[in-house]
C-alpha positions in Angstrom: -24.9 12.6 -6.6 -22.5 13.9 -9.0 -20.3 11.7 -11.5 -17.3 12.1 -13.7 -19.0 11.7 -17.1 -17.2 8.9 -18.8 -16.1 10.1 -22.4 -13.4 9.5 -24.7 -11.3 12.3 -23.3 -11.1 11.0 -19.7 -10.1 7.5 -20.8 -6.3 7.2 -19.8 -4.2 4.2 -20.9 -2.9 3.2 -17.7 -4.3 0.9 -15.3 -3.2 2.8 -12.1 -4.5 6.1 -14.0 -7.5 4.4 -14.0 -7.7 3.3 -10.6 -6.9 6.8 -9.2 -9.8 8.5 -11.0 -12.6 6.9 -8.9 -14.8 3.9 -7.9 -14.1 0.9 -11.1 -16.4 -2.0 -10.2 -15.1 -4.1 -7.7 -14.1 -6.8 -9.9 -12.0 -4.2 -12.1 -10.6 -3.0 -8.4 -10.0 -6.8 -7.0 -8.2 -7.6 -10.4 -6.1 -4.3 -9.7 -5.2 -4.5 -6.1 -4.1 -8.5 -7.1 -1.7 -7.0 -9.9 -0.3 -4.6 -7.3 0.2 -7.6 -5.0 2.1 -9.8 -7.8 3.6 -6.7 -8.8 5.3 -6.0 -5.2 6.1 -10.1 -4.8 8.5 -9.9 -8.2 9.9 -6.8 -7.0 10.9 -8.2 -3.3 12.1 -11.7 -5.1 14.0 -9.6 -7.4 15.7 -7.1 -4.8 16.2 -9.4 -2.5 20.0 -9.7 -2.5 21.5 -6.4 -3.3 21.5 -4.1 -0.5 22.5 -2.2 1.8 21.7 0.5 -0.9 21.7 4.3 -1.4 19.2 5.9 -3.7 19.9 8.5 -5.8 17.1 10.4 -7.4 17.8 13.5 -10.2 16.5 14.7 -13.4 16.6 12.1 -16.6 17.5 15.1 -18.6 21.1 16.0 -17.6 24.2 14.8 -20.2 27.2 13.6 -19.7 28.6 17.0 -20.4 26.9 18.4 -18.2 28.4 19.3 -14.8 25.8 17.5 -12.7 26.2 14.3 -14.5 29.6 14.2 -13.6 28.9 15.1 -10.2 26.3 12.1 -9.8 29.0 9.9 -11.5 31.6 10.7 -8.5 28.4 10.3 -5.9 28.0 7.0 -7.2 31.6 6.3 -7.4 32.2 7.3 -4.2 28.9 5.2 -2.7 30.4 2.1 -4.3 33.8 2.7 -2.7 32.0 2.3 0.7 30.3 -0.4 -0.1 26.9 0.3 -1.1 25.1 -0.4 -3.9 23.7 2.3 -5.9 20.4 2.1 -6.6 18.2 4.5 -9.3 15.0 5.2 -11.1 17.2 3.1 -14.1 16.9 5.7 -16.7 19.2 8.2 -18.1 20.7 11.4 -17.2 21.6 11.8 -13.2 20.2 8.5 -13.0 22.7 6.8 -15.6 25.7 8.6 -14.0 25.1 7.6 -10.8 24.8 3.5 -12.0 28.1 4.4 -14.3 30.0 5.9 -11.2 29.6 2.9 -9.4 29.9 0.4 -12.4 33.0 1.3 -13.6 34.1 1.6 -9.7 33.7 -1.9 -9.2 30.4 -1.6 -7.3 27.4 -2.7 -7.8 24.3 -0.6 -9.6 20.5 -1.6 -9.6 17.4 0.3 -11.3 13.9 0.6 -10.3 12.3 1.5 -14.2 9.1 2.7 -14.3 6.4 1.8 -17.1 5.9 4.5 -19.3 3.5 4.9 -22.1 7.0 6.3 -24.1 9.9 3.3 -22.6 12.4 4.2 -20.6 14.9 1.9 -21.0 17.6 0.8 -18.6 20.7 2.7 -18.8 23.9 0.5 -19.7 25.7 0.5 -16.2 22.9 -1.9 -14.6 23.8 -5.3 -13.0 20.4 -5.9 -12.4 17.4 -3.8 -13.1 13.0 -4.0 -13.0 10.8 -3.0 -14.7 7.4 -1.6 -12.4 4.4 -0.6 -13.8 3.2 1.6 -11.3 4.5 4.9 -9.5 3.7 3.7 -5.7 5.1 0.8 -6.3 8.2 1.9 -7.7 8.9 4.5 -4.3 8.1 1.5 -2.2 11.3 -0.3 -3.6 13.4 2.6 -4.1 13.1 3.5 -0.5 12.7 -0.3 0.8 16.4 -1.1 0.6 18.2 2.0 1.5 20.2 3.8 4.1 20.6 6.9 2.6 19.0 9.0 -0.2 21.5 11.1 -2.3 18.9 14.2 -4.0 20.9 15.8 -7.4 19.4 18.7 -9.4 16.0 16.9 -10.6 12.5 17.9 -11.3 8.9 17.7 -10.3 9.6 13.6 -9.6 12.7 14.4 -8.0 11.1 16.7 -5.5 8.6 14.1 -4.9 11.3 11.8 -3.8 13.0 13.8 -1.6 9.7 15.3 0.2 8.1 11.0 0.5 11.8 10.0 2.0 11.6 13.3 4.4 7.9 12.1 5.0 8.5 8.9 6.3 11.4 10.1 8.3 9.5 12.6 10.0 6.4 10.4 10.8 9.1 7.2 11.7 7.8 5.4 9.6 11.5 4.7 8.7 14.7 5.4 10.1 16.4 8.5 10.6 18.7 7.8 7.4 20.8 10.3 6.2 19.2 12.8 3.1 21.7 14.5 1.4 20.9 17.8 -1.0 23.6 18.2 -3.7 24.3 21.2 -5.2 23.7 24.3 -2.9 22.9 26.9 -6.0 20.5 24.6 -8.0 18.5 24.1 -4.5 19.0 27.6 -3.0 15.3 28.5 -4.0 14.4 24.5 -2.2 16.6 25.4 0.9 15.2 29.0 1.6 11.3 27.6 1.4 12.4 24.8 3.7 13.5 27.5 5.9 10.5 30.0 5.2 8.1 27.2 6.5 10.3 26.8 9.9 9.6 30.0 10.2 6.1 29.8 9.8 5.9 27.0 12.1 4.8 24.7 9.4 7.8 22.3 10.4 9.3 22.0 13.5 13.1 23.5 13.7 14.1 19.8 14.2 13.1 18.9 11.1 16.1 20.9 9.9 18.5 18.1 11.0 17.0 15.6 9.0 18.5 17.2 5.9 22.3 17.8 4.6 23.2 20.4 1.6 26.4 20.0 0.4 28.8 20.5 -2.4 31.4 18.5 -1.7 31.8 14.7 -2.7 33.8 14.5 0.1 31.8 15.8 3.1 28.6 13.8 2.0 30.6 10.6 2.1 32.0 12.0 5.7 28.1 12.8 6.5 26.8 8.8 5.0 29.8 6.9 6.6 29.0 8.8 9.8 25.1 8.8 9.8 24.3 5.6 8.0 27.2 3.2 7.8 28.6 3.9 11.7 24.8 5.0 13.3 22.8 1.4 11.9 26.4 -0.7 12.2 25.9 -1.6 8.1 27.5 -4.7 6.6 27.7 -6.8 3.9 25.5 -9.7 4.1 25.9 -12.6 2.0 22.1 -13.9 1.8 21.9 -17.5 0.4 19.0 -17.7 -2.5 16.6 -20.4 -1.9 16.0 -22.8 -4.8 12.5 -23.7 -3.7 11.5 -20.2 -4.6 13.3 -20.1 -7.4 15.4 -17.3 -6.3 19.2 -16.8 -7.6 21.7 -13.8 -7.2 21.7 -12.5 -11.3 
């Protein structure tokens, strides 16, 4: 039977790098799977109250002079208009424009941060904001309260996003809520593989209309009004916090 030899070089920081590399003993795994538990529990007490959301996902490495910062700052503007709030990985770059869009529009802006061993600190347009310490977690509540998922020139995460939220639309896990692609030329390479595997019979053709490219501001709110707000009947709902669990809207 082989083994991973344990030596220095294997050791990773991280508990859910740990977890992931193979069998720990099975108290190390019971005392794991319990900090995953507690870990999901403050996330739902914390979340509880701010939806109906739309999650945008895109690179942290974007400035704000960059063209697709400003871009995600109109998305987010524009989401907050209609009522949503906008909900991120909490970071900077596309991230932090979103949240600002809908800030200074009068919305309101959550962030899902994620533990790293070099912080990433919440951007300055959060109302409220989380810190997770692991990855799965983190996708679980990013996806958990949202009706649409807004994807902005991103990276290697980014893709990973888009392809879990296409995922669990595909296999119903979810709902069929909207996914909008923004930005046609930085996802032209994305679009034509999409394509190339229809073709291939990798995906079915209908798995086409689970996706929107745009570049317009204007035709994705058209495409989330229509496809998220009018198709699942969305309102606000006031939820009243419970005091027996401690819960309160801040």
């Amino acid at each position: 039977m082989l083994a991973m030899k344990k030596t220095s070089h294997y050791r990773l920081s991280k508990s859910e790098s740990q977890f992931v590399q193979g069998p720990l003993s099975r108290f190390r795994e019971l005392v794991f799977v319990l900090k995953v538990f507690f870990s999901f529990i403050r996330a739902f007490r914390k979340m509880h109250f701010i939806g109906p959301c739309v999650t945008v996902f895109g690179s942290a490495r974007f400035g704000p002079e960059m063209d697709h910062y400003q871009d995600a700052e109109r998305i987010g503007a524009a989401m907050a208009k209609l009522g949503f709030t906008v909900m991120t990985g909490g970071g900077p770059g596309i991230m932090e424009a979103a949240n600002k869009g809908a800030y200074k529009a009068g919305g309101y802006s959550v962030g899902c941060n994620i533990v790293l061993p070099v912080e990433q600190k919440p951007n300055p347009y959060l109302h409220k904001w989380i810190y997770i310490p692991y990855f799965f977690v983190r996708k679980v509540i990013l996806v958990k309260y949202s009706f649409a998922f807004i994807v902005m020139p991103g990276g290697i995460g980014t893709l990973d996003e888009l392809f879990e939220s296409l995922t669990l639309i595909q296999t119903k896990m979810i709902a069929g809520f909207p996914v909008v692609i923004f930005d046609t030329e930085y996802h032209k390479d994305l679009c034509e593989h999409i394509d190339m595997m229809v073709q291939h019979e990798s995906i079915s053709p209908e798995d086409m209309k689970l996706l929107f490219v745009t570049d317009s501001v204007t035709d994705l709110v058209a495409h989330i009004e229509k496809h998220a707000i009018k198709k699942f009947g969305l309102r606000k709902i006031h939820y009243k916090p419970k005091w027996w669990f401690g819960e309160s809207r801040s």
